[in-house]
C-alpha positions as CSV (number, residue, x, y, z in Angstrom):
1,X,0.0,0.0,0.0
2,X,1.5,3.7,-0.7
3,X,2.1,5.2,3.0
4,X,-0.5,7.9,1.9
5,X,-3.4,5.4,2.2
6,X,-1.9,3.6,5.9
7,X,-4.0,5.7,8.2
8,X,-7.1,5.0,6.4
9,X,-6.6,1.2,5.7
10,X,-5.8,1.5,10.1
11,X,-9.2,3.0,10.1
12,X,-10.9,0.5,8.4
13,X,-9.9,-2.0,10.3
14,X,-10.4,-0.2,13.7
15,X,-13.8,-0.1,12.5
16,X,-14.3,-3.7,11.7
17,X,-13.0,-4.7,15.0
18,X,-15.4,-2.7,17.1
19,X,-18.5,-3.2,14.8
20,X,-17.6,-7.5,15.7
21,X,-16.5,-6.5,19.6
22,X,-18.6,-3.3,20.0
23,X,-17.9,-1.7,23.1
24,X,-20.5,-2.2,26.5
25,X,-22.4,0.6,27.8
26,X,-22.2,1.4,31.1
27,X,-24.9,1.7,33.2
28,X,-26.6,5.1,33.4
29,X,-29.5,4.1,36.2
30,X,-29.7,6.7,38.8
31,X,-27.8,4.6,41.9
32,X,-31.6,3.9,43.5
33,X,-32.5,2.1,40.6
34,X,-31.1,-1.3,40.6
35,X,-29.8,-2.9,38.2
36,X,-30.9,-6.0,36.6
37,X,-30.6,-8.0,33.5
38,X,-32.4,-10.3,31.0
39,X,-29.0,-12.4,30.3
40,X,-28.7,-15.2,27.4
41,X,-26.1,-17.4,27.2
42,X,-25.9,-20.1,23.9
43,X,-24.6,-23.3,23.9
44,X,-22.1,-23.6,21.6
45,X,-23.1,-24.3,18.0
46,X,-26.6,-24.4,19.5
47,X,-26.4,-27.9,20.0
48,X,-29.8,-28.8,21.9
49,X,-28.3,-30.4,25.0
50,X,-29.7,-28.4,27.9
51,X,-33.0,-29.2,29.0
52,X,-32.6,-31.9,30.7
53,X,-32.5,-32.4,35.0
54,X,-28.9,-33.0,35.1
55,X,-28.0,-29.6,33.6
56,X,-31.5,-28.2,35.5
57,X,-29.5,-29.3,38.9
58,X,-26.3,-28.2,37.7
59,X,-27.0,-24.8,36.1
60,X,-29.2,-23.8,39.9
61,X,-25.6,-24.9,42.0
62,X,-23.7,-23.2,39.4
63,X,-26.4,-19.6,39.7
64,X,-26.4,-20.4,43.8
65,X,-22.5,-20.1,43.4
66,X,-22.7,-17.1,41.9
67,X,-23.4,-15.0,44.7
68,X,-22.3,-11.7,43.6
69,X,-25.7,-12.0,41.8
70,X,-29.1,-11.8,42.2
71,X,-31.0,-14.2,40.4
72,X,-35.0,-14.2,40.0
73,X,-35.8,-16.3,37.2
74,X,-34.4,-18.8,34.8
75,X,-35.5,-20.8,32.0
76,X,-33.5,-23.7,30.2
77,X,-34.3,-24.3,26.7
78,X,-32.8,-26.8,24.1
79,X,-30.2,-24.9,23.4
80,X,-29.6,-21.4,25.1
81,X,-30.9,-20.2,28.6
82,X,-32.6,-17.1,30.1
83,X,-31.8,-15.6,33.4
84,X,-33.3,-12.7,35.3
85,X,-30.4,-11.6,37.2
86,X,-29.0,-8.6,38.9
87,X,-25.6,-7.6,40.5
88,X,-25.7,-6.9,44.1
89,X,-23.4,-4.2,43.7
90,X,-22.5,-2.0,40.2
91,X,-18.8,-3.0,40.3
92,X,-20.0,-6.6,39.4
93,X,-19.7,-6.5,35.5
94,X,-22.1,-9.2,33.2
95,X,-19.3,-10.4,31.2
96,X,-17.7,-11.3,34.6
97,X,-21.0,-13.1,35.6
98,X,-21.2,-15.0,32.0
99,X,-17.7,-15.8,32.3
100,X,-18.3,-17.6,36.0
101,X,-21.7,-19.6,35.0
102,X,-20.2,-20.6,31.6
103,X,-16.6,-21.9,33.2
104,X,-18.1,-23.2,36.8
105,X,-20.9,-25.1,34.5
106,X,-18.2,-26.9,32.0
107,X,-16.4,-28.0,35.3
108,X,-20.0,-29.0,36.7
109,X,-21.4,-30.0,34.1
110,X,-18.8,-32.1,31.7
111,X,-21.6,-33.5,29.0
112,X,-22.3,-29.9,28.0
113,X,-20.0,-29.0,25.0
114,X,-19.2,-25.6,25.8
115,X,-21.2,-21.9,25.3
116,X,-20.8,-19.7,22.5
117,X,-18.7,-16.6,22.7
118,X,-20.1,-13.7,24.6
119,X,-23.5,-13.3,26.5
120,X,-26.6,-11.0,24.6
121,X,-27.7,-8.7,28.0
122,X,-30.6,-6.5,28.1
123,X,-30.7,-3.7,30.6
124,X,-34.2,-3.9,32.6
125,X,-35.1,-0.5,33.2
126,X,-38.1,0.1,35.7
127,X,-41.3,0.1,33.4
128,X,-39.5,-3.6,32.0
129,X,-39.3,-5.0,35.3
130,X,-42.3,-7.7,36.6
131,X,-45.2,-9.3,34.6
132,X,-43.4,-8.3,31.3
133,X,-40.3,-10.4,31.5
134,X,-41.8,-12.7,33.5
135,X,-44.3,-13.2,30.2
136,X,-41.4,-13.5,27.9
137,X,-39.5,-16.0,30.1
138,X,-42.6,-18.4,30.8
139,X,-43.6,-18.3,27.2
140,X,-40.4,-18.7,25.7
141,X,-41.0,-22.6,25.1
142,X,-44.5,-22.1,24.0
143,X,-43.0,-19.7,21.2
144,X,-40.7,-22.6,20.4
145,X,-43.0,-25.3,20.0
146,X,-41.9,-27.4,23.0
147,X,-45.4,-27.3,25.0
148,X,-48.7,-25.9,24.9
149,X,-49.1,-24.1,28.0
150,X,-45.9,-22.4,29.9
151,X,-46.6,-24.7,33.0
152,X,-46.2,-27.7,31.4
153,X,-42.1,-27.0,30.8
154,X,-40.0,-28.6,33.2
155,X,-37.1,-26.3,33.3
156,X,-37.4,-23.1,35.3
157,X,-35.9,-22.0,38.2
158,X,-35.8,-19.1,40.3
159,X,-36.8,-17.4,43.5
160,X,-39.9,-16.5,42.6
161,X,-43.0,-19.3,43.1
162,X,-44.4,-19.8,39.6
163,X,-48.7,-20.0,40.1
164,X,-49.8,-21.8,37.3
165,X,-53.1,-20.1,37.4
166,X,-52.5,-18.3,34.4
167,X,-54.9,-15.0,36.0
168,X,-52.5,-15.2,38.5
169,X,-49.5,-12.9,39.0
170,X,-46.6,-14.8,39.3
171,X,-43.5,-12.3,39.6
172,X,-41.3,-12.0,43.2
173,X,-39.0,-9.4,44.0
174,X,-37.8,-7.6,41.6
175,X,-42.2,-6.4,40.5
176,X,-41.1,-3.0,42.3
């Protein structure tokens, strides 16, 4: 390349980088909001391993391990999870928390092949907490095709008592 067109060939590939790695936002919550997540994590080349009791038992050990977190809800689907979670203090960073659950659930959990890179995190902000995400947890294996009705799927988990009166709220803490 002539050295005149360096800088911009530099730039281009700057740019590739970042659009492939982009860079996390930080949380702008005021501090009396808390923080909280809708976190998904993908097993890797979405093989459909993970609804099944041994990984159901080994993923709650692996979330009750996690104790810089708050989790509410879960769901395990074929071949990705959902979790509700939040950090009990701002320091604690997702990528931190999806490193932990993905390297403390191999160890666990040795007949799961491994997660795909990275974790997709949605930041709840107030009007998204309760019956909302709640709805899209509990229906996410409806949408799929694996039951009917969100009661009859075997794999959730959390601390909030699912009431499988459907005219029923179901949501725990985090309904604010």
């Amino acid at each position: 390349f002539p050295s005149h067109d360096k800088p911009h060939l530099f730039s281009k590939i700057r740019s590739l980088i970042l659009m492939a790695k982009p860079r996390r936002i930080g949380c702008w919550l005021p501090p009396e909001v808390p923080e909280a997540y809708l976190l998904t994590l993908c097993q890797k080349d979405r093989k459909p391993l993970l609804a099944d009791p041994k990984f159901a038992a080994c993923l709650e050990k692996v979330l009750k391990s996690a104790d810089r977190w708050d989790h509410e809800a879960w769901v395990i689907m074929p071949d990705h999870i959902h979790v509700l979670a939040g950090p009990k203090r701002r320091a604690y960073r997702v990528s931190d928390w999806s490193h932990f659950v993905k390297v403390s659930s191999r160890r666990l959990c040795p007949f799961i092949e491994g997660w795909q890179p990275g974790v997709y995190d949605y930041l709840l902000r107030s009007s998204d907490l309760g019956q909302g995400r709640w709805d899209y947890l509990k229906n996410n294996p409806v949408r799929a095709g694996l039951v009917r009705n969100w009661w009859e799927w075997p794999y959730f988990g959390g601390s909030w008592q699912p009431n499988i009166d459907p005219g029923v709220s179901e949501w725990g803490n985090l309904a604010g």
